[in-house]
Each structure stands twice: as structure tokens, then as C-alpha cells.
C-alpha angles and dihedrals in degrees: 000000000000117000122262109260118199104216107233130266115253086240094057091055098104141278094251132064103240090049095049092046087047092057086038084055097050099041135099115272094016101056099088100043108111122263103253088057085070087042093052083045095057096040088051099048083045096050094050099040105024089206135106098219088040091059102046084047081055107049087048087062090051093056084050100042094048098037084065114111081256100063112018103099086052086087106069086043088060097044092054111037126118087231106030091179085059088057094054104046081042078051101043088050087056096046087058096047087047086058099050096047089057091033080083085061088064099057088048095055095042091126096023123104081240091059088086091046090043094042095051090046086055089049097042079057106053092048086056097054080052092050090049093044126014090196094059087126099187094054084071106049081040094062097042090057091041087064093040106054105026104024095028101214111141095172084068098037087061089053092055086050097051089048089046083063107048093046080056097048096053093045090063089053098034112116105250098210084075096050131083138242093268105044081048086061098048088041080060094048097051093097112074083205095064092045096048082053099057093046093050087063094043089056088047104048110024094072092052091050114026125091099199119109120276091237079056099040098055089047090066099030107100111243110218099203098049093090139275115004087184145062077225111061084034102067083033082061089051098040083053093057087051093051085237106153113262101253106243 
């Protein structure tokens, strides 16, 4: 009978990035992910850190964040779907959602001895987003507010912002035919114009046409006034509040 082995700890994995990806290769629920996941995984971290220990904290924070109950079963869609790229921005997007949703955990904890462990959960989750897709726009400004209002480091915030717009500026260059449906999506919903514009017909026509009822119409309907409706004006609020100058 062969001897117990405790899989490793994200966090024993390694400090550099080879060594990290070899472990993620060998271990249960990874292991049968094709080899260019772990390659799109490297090239983003890379992309968003540019730097080599970054990127192995990083991918660390990828094994934790999707081990949890939430995510582990993501894997093996991503292993066997027909477009895989498709999986991880799907995934990216959840990952997001997941953060914002304990982010209010944090909020609740914020004198509590749990804020620091909440608060690292809701970080670990929006790197991860980053390290499935580079374009998650929101991660970023996310993440910049994030240091801003509850770490208050504005040294750091800035830097979310500033890799906010790089990640931005190559989207709009990049060439489509390379991204997938969703980043083409995000790539469309850059410009605040288009998406008040959007909202402003939504407001128009929905109540003609719809049947649902109006408590649950105004639910979905989007509110224009309620903040930012883009990745866009919200890093330019937080910039703002940094006294960077607005990018023309």
C-alpha cells in the first residue's frame, strides 16, 4: 500500500514560475488541462506584473482562488471544452463577480480581526480574473479602488490605474480576430458614449414592450445615475481622486 501524500499548499508551490507551473502540472484537478492553459496563464501574469516573482505570487493565487468549493469543478470545464479561451475569459468574468460579492464581507469586517483574511480572498480573486484574462477591465479599476479606499495606498492604486491603461490601449489595437467572444465584447463597451446609449434605449423601449413587472423592471433596467457604467470613467473617477491628469 502505497504512503499517504498531502498534496501541497498553493502557497508551497515554489518562488519561481517554472517551478510553480511543473507542481500545477502534476496536481489533482490540473493535471489534465492542456498545456497552452498553463501557457495563457504565464503570458497573462506576465503581462499584468512584469515581473518574474510577481507572476509566481500570482499563479499561486490562481491554485487558491480556484481550489475553493466555488471554482473547483471550472477545471475540468476548461480541460474539456471545445474553446478553451472562451472558459477562461467566462471564468475571468466570474471570478470578478465572485470578488465583488465578498468584497461586502469585507466592508462588514472592516473592524473585525477577519477584515485582513476577507480582504486578501477578494484580492487573490481579482488577480486571478487578471491571470485568466489580461483585458478584465474591471479587475483593474477594482483593484485600484480597492487600494485606495480600504488599504489606502495610493502609491499602488495609481499603479492599477496605469495598468488599467495599458491593458486598454492594446485591446483597441489588438488584432480581433485573436480575441474571443467575450473580450470582443469588453473591447465594444470601452466607450461610455456607446453604453449610455444603449441604456438610454433600454430605458425607452423596455417599458412599452416588456411584460415584467415594473418592481422587476426597474431591477434590470440600467440607472444611469447610479456611477460608473464603464471600466473607463471608472479608473478616470479614481485617477481623479489621485489628481493624475485625465488621458486625452
Amino acid at each position: 500500500m502505497l504512503p499517504f501524500r498531502r498534496q501541497k499548499a498553493p502557497h508551497e508551490l515554489g518562488e519561481d514560475v517554472p517551478t510553480v507551473i511543473s507542481e500545477l502540472k502534476a496536481r489533482k484537478h490540473w493535471k489534465s488541462l492542456p498545456p497552452a492553459v498553463f501557457q495563457r496563464f504565464t503570458d497573462n501574469a506576465n503581462y499584468v506584473f512584469d515581473d518574474s516573482r510577481a507572476t509566481a505570487v500570482a499563479l499561486r493565487w490562481l491554485t487558491f482562488t480556484l481550489e475553493l468549493k466555488s471554482f473547483r469543478g471550472r477545471l475540468q470545464e476548461i480541460a474539456s471544452a471545445e474553446c478553451w479561451s472562451d472558459e477562461l475569459s467566462t471564468l475571468s468574468s466570474n471570478l470578478h463577480s465572485f470578488a465583488l460579492a465578498y468584497e461586502k464581507a469585507v466592508i462588514s469586517a472592516r473592524n473585525d480581526r477577519d477584515y485582513v483574511g476577507a480582504l486578501l480572498i477578494v484580492v487573490r480573486a481579482l488577480t486571478s480574473s487578471l491571470v485568466c484574462n489580461r483585458y478584465s477591465l474591471w479587475s483593474y479599476t477594482t483593484l485600484a479602488r480597492i487600494s485606495l479606499t480600504f488599504r489606502e495606498n495610493r502609491e499602488d492604486a495609481a499603479l492599477w490605474c496605469a495598468r488599467y491603461r495599458k491593458a486598454e490601449s492594446d485591446l483597441l489595437t489588438v488584432d480581433e480576430s485573436t480575441l474571443d467572444d467575450y473580450t470582443r465584447a469588453v473591447r465594444e463597451l470601452l466607450y461610455p458614449y456607446k453604453v449610455r446609449q444603449t441604456a438610454k434605449e433600454m430605458q425607452r423601449v423596455l417599458p412599452k414592450h416588456s411584460r415584467l413587472p415594473k418592481h422587476l423592471l426597474d431591477k434590470y433596467l440600467p440607472d444611469l445615475d447610479s456611477g460608473p457604467l464603464t471600466a473607463r470613467e471608472d479608473v478616470e473617477q479614481i485617477e481623479a481622486m489621485l489628481g493624475i491628469q485625465p488621458v486625452m
